[in-house]
Every structure is written in structure tokens, then in C-alpha cells.
Backbone as JSON Lines, residues from 0, in Angstrom:
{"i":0,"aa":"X","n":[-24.74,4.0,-9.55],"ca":[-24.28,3.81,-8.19],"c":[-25.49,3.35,-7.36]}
{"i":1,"aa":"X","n":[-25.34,2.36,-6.69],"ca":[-26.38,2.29,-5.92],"c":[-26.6,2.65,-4.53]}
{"i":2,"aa":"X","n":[-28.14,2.39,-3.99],"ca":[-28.64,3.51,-2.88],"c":[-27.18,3.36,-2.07]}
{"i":3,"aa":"X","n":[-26.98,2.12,-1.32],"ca":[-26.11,2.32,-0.02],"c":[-24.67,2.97,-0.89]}
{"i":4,"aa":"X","n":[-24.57,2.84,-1.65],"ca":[-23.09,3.13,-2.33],"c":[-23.28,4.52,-2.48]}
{"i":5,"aa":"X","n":[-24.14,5.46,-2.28],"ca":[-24.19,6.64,-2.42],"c":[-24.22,7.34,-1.56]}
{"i":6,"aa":"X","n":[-25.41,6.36,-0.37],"ca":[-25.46,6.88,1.04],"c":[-23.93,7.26,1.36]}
{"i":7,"aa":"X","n":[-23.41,6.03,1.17],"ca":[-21.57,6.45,1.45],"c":[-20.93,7.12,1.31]}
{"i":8,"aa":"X","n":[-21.19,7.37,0.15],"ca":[-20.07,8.24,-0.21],"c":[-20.68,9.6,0.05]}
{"i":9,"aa":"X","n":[-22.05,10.12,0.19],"ca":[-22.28,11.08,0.66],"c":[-21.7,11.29,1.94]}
{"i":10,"aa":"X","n":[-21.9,9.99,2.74],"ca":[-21.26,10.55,4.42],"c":[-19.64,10.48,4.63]}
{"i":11,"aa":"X","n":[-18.98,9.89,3.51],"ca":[-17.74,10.06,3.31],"c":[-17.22,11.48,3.51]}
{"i":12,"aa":"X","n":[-18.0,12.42,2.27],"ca":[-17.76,13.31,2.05],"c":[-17.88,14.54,3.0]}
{"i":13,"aa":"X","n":[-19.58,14.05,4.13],"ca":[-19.94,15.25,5.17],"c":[-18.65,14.72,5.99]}
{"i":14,"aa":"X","n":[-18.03,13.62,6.11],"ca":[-17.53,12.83,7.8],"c":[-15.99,12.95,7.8]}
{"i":15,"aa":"X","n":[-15.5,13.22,6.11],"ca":[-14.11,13.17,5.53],"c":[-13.42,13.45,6.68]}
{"i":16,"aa":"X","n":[-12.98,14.91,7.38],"ca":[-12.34,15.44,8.68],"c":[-12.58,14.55,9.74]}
{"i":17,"aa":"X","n":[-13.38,13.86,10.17],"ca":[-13.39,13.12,11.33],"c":[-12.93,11.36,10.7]}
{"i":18,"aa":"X","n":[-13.15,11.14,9.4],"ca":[-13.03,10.0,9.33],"c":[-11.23,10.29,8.96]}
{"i":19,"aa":"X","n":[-10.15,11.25,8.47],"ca":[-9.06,11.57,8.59],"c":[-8.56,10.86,9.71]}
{"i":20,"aa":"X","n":[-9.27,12.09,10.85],"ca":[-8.81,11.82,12.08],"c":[-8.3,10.72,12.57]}
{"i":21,"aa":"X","n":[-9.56,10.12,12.53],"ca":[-9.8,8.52,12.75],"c":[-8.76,7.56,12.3]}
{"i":22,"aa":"X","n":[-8.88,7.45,11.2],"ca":[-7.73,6.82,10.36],"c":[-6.28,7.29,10.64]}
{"i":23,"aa":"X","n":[-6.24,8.29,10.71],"ca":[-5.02,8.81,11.3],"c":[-4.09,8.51,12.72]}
{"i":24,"aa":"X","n":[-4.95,7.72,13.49],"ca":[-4.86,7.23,14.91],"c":[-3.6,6.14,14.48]}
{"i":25,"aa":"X","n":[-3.98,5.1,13.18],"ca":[-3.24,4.44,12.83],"c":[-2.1,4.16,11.75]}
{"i":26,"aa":"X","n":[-2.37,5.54,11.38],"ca":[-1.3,5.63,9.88],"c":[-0.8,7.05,9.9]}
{"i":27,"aa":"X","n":[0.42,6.94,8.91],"ca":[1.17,8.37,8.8],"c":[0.27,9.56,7.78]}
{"i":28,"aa":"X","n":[0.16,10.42,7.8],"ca":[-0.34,11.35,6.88],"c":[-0.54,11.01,5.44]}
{"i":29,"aa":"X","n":[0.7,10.91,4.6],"ca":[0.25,10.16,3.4],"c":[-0.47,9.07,3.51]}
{"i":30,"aa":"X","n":[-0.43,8.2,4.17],"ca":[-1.21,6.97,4.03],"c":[-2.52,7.07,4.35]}
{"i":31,"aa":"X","n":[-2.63,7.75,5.0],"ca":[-4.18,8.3,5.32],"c":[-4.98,8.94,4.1]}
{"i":32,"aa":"X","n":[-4.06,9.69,3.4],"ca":[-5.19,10.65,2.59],"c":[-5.07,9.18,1.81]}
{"i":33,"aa":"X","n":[-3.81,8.75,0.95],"ca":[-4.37,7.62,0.62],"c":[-5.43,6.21,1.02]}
{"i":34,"aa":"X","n":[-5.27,6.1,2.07],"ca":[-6.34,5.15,2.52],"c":[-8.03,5.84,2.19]}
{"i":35,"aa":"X","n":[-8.04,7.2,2.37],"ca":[-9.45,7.76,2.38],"c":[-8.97,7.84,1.02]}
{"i":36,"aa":"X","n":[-8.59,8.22,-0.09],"ca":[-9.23,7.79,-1.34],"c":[-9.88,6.6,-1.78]}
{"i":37,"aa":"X","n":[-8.64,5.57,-1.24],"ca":[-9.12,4.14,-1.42],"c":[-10.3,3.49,-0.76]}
{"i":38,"aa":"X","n":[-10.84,4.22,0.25],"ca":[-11.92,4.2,1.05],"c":[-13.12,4.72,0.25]}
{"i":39,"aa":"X","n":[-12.75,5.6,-0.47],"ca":[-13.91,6.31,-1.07],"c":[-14.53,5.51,-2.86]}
{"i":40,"aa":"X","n":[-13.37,4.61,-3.16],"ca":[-13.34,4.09,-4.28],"c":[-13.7,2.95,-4.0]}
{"i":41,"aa":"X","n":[-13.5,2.29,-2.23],"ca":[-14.97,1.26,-2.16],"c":[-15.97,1.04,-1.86]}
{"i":42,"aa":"X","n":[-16.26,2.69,-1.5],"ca":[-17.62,2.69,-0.99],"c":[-18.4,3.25,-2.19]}
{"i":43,"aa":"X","n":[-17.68,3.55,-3.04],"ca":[-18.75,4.08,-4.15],"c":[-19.02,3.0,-4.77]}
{"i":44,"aa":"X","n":[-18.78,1.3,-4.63],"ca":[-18.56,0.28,-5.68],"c":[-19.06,-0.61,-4.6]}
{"i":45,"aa":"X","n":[-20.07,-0.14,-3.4],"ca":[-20.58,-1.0,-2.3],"c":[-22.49,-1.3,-2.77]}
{"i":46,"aa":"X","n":[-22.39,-2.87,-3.25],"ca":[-23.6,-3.63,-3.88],"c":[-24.99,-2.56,-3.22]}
{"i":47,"aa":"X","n":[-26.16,-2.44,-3.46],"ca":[-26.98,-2.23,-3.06],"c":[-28.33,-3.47,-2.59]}
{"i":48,"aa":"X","n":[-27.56,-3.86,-2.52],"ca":[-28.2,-5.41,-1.69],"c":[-27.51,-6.27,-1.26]}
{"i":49,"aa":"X","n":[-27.75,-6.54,0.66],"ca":[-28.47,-6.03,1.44],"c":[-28.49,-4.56,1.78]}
{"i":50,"aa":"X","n":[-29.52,-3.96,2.05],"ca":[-29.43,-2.45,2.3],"c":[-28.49,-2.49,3.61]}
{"i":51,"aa":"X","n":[-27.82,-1.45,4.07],"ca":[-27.19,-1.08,4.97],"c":[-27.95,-0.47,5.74]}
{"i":52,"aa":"X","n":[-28.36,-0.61,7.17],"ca":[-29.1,-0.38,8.31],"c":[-28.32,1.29,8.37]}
{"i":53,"aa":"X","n":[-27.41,0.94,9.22],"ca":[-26.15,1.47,9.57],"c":[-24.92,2.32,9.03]}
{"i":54,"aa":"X","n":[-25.08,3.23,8.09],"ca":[-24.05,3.71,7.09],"c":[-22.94,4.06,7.94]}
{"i":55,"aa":"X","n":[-22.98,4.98,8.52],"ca":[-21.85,5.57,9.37],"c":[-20.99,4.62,10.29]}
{"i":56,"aa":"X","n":[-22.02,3.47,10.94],"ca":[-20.68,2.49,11.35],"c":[-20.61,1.79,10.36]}
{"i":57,"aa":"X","n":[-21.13,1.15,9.3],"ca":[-20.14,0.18,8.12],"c":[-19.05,1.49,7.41]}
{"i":58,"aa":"X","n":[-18.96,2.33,7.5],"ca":[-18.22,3.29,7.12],"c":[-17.14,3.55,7.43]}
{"i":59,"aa":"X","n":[-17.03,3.93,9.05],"ca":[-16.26,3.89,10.23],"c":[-15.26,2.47,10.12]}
{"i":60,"aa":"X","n":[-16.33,1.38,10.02],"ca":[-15.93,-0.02,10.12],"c":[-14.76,-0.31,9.13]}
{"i":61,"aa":"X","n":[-15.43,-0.06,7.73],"ca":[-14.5,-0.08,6.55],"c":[-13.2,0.57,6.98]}
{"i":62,"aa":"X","n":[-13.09,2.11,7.19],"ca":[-12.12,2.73,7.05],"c":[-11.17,1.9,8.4]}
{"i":63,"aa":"X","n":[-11.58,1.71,9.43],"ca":[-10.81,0.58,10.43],"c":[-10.13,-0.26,9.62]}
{"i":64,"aa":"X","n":[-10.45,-1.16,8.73],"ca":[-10.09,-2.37,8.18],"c":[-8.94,-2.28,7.16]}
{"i":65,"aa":"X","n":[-9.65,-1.22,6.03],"ca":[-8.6,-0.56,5.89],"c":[-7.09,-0.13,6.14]}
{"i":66,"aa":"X","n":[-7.18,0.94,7.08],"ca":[-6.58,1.4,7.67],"c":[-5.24,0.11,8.4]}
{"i":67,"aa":"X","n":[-5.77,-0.72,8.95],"ca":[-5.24,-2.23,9.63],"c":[-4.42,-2.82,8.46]}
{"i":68,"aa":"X","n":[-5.17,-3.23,7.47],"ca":[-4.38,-3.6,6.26],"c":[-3.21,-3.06,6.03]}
{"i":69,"aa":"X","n":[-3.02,-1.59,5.6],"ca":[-2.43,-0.8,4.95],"c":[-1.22,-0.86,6.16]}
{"i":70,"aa":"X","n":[-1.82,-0.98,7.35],"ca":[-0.13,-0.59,8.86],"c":[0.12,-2.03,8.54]}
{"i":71,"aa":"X","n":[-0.42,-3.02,8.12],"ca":[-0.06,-4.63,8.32],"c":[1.18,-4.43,7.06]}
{"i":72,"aa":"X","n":[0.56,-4.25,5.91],"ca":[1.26,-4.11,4.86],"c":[2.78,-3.44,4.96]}
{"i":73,"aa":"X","n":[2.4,-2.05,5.17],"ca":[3.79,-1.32,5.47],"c":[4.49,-2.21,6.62]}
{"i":74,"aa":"X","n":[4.56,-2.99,8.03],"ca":[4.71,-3.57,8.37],"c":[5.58,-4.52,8.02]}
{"i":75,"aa":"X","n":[5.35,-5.51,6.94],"ca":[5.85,-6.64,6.73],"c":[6.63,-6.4,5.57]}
{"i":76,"aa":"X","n":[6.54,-4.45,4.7],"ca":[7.46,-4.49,4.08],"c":[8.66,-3.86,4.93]}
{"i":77,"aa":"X","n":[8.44,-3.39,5.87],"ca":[9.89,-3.4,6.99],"c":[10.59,-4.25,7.4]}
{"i":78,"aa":"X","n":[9.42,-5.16,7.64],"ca":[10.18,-6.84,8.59],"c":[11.1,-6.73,7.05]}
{"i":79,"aa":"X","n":[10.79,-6.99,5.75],"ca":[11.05,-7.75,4.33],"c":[12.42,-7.09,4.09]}
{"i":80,"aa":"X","n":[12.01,-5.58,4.59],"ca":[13.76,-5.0,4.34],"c":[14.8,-5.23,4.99]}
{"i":81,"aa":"X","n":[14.76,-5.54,6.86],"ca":[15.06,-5.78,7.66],"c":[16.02,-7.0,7.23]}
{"i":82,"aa":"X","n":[14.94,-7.7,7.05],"ca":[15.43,-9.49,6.82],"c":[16.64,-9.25,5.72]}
{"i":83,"aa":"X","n":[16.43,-8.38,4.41],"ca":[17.64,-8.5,3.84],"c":[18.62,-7.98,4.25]}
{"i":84,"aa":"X","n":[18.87,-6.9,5.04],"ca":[19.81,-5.9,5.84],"c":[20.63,-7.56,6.48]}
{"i":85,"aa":"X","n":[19.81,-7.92,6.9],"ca":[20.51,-8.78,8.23],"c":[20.81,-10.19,7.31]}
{"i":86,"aa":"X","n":[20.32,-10.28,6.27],"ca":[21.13,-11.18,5.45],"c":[21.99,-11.27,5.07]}
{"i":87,"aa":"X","n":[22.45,-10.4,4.41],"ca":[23.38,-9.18,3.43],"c":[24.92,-9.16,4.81]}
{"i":88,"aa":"X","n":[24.33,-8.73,6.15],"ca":[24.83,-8.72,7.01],"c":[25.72,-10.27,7.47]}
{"i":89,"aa":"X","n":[24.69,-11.25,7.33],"ca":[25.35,-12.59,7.79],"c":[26.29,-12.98,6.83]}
{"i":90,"aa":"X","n":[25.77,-12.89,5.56],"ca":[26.77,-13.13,4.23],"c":[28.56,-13.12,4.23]}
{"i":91,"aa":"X","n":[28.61,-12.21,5.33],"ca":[30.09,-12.41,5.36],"c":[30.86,-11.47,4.4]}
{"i":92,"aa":"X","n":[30.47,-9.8,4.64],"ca":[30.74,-9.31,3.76],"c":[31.57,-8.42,4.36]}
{"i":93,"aa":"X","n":[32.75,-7.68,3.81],"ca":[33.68,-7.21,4.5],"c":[33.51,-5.69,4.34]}
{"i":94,"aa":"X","n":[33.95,-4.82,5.56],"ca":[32.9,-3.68,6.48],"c":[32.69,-2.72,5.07]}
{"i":95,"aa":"X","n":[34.0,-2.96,4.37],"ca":[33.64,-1.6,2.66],"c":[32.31,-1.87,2.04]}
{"i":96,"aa":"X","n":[32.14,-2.97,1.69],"ca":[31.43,-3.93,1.16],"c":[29.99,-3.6,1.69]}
{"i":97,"aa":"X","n":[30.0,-3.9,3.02],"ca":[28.51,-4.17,3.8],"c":[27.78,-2.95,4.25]}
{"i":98,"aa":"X","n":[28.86,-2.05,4.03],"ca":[28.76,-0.24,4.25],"c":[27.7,-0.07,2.53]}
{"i":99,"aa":"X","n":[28.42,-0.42,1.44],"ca":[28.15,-0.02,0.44],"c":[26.59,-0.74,0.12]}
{"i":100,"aa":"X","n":[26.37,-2.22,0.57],"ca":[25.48,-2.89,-0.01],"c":[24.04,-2.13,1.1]}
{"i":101,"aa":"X","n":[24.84,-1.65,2.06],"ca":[23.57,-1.08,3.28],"c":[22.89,0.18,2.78]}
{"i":102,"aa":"X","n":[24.24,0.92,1.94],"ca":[23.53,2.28,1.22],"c":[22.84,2.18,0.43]}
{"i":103,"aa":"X","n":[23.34,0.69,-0.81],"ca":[22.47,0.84,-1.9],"c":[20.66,0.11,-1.44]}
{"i":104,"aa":"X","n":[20.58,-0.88,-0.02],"ca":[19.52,-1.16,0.07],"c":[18.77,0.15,0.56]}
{"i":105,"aa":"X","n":[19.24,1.04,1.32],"ca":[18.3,2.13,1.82],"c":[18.05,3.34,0.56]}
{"i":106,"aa":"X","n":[18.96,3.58,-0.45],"ca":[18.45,4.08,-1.57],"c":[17.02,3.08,-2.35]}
{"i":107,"aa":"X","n":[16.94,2.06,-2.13],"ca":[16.22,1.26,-2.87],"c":[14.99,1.03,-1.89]}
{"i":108,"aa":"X","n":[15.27,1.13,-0.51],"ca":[13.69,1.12,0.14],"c":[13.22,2.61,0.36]}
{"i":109,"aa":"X","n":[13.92,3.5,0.06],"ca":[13.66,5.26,0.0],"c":[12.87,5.18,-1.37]}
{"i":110,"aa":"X","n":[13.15,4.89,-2.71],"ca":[12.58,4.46,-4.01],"c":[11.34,3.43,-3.55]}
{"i":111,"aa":"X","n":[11.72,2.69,-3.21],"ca":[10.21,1.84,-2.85],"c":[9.09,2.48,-2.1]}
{"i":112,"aa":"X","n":[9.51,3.13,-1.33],"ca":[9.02,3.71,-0.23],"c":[8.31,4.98,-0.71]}
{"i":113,"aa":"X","n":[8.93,5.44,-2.06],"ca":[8.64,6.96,-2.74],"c":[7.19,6.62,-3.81]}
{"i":114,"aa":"X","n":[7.4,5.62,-4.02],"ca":[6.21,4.74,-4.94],"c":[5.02,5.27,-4.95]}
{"i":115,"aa":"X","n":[3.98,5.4,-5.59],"ca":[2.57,5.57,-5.86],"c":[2.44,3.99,-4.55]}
{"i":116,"aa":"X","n":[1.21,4.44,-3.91],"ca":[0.66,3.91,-2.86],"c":[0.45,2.05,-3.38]}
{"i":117,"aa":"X","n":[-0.12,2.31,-4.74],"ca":[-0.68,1.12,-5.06],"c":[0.27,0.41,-5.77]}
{"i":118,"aa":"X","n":[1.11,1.29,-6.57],"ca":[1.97,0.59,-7.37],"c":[3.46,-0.39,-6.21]}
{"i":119,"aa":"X","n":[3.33,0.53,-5.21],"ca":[4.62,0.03,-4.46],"c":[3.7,-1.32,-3.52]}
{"i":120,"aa":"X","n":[2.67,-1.37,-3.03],"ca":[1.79,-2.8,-2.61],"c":[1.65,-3.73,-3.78]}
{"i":121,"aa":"X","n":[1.37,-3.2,-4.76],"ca":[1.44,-4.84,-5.95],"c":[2.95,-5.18,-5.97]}
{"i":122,"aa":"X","n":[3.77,-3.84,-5.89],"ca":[5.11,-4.76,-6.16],"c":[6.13,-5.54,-4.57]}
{"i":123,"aa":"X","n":[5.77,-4.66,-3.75],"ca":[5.98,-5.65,-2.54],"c":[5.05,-6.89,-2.4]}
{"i":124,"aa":"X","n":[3.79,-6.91,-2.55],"ca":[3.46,-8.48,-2.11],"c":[3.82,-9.43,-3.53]}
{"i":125,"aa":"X","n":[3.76,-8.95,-4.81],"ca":[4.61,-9.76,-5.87],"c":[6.11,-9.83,-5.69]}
{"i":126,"aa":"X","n":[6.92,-9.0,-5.07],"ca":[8.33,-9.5,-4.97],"c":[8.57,-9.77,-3.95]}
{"i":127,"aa":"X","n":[7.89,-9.56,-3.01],"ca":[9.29,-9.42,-1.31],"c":[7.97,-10.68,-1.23]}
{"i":128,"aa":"X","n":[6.41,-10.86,-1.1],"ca":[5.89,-11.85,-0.01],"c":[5.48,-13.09,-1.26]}
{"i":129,"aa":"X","n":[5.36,-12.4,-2.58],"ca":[5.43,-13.91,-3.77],"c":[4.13,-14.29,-4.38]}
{"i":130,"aa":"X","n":[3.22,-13.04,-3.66],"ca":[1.66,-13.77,-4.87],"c":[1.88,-13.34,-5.71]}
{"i":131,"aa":"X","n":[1.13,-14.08,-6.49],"ca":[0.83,-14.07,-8.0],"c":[0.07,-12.91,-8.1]}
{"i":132,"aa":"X","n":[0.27,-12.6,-9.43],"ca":[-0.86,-11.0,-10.1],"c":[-2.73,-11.21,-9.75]}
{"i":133,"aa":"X","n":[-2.54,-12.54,-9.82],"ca":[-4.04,-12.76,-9.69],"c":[-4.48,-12.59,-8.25]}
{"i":134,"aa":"X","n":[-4.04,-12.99,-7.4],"ca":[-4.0,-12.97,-5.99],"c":[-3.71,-11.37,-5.82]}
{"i":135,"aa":"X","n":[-3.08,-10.82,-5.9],"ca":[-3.07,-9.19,-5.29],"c":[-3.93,-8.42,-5.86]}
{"i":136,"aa":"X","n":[-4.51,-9.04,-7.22],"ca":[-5.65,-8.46,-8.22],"c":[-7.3,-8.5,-7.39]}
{"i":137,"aa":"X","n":[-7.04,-9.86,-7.04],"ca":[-7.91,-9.8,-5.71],"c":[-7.99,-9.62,-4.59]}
{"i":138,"aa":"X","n":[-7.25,-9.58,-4.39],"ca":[-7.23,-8.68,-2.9],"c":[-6.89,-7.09,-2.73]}
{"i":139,"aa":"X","n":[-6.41,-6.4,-3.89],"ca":[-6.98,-4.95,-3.88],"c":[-8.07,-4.65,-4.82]}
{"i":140,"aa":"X","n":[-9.24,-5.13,-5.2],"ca":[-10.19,-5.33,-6.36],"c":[-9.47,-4.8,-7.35]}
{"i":141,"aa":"X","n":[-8.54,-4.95,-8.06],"ca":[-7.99,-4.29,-9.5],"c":[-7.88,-5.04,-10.14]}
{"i":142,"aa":"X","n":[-7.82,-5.04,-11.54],"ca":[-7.45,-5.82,-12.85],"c":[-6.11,-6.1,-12.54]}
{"i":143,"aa":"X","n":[-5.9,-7.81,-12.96],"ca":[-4.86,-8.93,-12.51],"c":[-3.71,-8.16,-14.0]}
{"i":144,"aa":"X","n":[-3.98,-7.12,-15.09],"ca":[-3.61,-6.79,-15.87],"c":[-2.71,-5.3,-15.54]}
{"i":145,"aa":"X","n":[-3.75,-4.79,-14.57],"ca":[-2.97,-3.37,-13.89],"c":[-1.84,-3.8,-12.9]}
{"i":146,"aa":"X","n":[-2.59,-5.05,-12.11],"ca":[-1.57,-5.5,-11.19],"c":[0.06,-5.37,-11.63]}
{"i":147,"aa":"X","n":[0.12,-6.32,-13.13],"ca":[1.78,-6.56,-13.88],"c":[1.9,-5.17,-13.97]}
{"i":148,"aa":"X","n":[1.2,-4.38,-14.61],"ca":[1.63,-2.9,-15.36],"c":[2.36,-2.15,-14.01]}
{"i":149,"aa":"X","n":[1.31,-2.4,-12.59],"ca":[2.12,-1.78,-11.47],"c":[3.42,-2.23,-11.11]}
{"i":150,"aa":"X","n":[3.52,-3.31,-10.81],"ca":[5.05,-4.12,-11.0],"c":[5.97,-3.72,-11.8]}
{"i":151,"aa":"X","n":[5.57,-3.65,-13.2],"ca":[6.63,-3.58,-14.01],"c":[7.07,-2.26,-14.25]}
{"i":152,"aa":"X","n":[6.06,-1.45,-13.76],"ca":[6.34,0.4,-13.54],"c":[7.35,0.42,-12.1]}
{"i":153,"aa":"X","n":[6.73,-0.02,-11.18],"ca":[7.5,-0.07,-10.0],"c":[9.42,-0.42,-10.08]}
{"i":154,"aa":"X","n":[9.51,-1.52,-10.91],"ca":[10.56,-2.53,-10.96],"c":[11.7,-1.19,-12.03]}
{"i":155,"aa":"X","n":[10.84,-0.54,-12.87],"ca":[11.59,0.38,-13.96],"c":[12.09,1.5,-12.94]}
{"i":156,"aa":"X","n":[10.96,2.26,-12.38],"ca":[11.59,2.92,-11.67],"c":[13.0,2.95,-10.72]}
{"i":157,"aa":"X","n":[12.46,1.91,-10.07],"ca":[14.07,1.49,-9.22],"c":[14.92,1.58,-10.08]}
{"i":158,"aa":"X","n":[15.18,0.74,-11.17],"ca":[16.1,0.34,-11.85],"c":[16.73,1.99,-12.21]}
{"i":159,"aa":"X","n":[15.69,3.0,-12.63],"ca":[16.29,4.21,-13.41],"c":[16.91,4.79,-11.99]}
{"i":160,"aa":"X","n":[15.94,4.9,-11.08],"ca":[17.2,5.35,-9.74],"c":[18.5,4.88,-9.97]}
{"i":161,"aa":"X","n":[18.4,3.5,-9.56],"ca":[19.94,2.88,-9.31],"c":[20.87,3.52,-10.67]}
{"i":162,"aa":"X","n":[20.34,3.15,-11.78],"ca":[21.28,3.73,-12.86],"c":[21.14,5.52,-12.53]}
{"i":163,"aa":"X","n":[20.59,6.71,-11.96],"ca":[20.9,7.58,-11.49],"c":[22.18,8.17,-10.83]}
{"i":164,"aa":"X","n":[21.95,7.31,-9.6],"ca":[22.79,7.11,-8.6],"c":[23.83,6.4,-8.87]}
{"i":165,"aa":"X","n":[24.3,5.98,-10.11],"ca":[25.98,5.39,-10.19],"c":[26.73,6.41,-11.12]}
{"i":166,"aa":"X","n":[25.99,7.12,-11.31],"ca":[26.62,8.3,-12.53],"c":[27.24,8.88,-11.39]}
């Protein structure tokens, strides 16, 4: 680990309760402790060159950015559910029908929504916004290989709900 990557995560660890807090200004409880894991898994993997002047605000800073991401994300998987509600809706579907297709989408964004943090972001920006494995591989630093495995865990799950829920 190197120096600044340690500095970090040491002040992660003294600052954890205030950096909660913090983070918390902009996200719900789960997402928070998750964001401060994921916070803590990039500051332990933060280069040691250039040295960091400043630990506590690139720290602060990170967990901001973070934090922004993660409300952007959840965000646009609302708009994503929304948009089909009101599709589903225009479709021309008659009230038994549009009653039934409204339950089975809110069982299915309750399941999405129930997801491991990471597994339900690879599979919303691969299904609902359309990047590729490689693209979400980079943009949450993970293997473009874990990326599919999250997807295709994500995609099973639903599926065993829905077959749950028709028994």
C-alpha cells in the first residue's frame, strides 16, 4: 500500500463517523455505509505519486464525488423505471392488464432495488442505460469479467423472484 494510500485509509478509519455523516447529507443509510466501503476500497488503491499535500480534503473530496455518483445513479434508475411505468401505460393496455403489468414492474424494481449495491449498478447501466461490460468495468475499477458475472447474477435473481411469485 502506498504512503498516501495509507495516510487514507488511516484517516478514513479515525474520520469514519463524521465522514458517515457527511455522506449521509446526500444518500439513504444503506447507501452510505455502502459508499464508505467503496470509499475505503479506493483509497486504499490511491497511487503514491504525487504525494497528497492534503489528506483529509482529497478524502472529504472523494467521498463528495462519490457520494454524487451513487444519488446520480439511483436517480436515473428511477427516471429508467418511471419511463417504463409510463410506457407500459401509453401501450394501450386495458385497466386488468395495466393494474397487473404495474405490480409485476414494482415487484421487479423492489428485486432490483434489493440487489447487492454493485451487482444491481453493473446491471442497471448494462440493461436500462446500455454500456458495455467494458465501460462499467471502467468506470467502477472492476474486472470487465466480474462486471458479466454481476449481470448475470443480478438477471438470475429476478428471474427466480418472478418464478417465486407466480406459484
Amino acid at each position: 500500500m502506498s504512503p498516501n494510500a495509507l495516510a487514507l485509509v488511516e484517516l478514513l478509519i479515525r474520520e469514519r463517523r463524521a465522514l458517515s455523516r457527511f455522506i449521509a447529507r446526500y444518500l439513504d443509510p444503506a447507501s452510505t455505509e455502502d459508499t464508505l466501503q467503496n470509499l475505503y476500497l479506493k483509497a486504499s488503491s490511491v497511487p503514491g505519486d504525487p504525494p497528497i499535500l492534503e489528506p483529509r480534503g482529497y478524502l472529504y473530496r472523494m467521498a463528495y464525488h462519490h457520494a454524487l455518483n451513487r444519488s446520480q445513479a439511483d436517480a436515473r434508475e428511477r427516471r429508467a423505471m418511471a419511463e417504463y411505468a409510463t410506457d407500459m401505460a401509453e401501450a394501450g393496455h386495458d385497466g386488468e392488464a395495466q393494474a397487473l403489468d404495474q405490480a409485476q414492474l414494482r415487484e421487479i424494481s423492489q428485486t432490483i432495488l434489493a440487489l447487492p449495491a454493485q451487482v444491481r449498478e453493473c446491471f442497471v447501466l448494462n440493461r436500462y442505460l446500455g454500456l458495455s461490460e467494458r465501460e462499467i468495468a471502467t468506470r467502477l475499477g472492476i474486472s470487465k469479467s466480474l462486471v458479466g458475472k454481476h449481470v448475470l447474477r443480478a438477471a438470475l435473481l429476478i428471474q427466480q423472484h418472478q418464478q417465486g411469485t407466480r406459484r
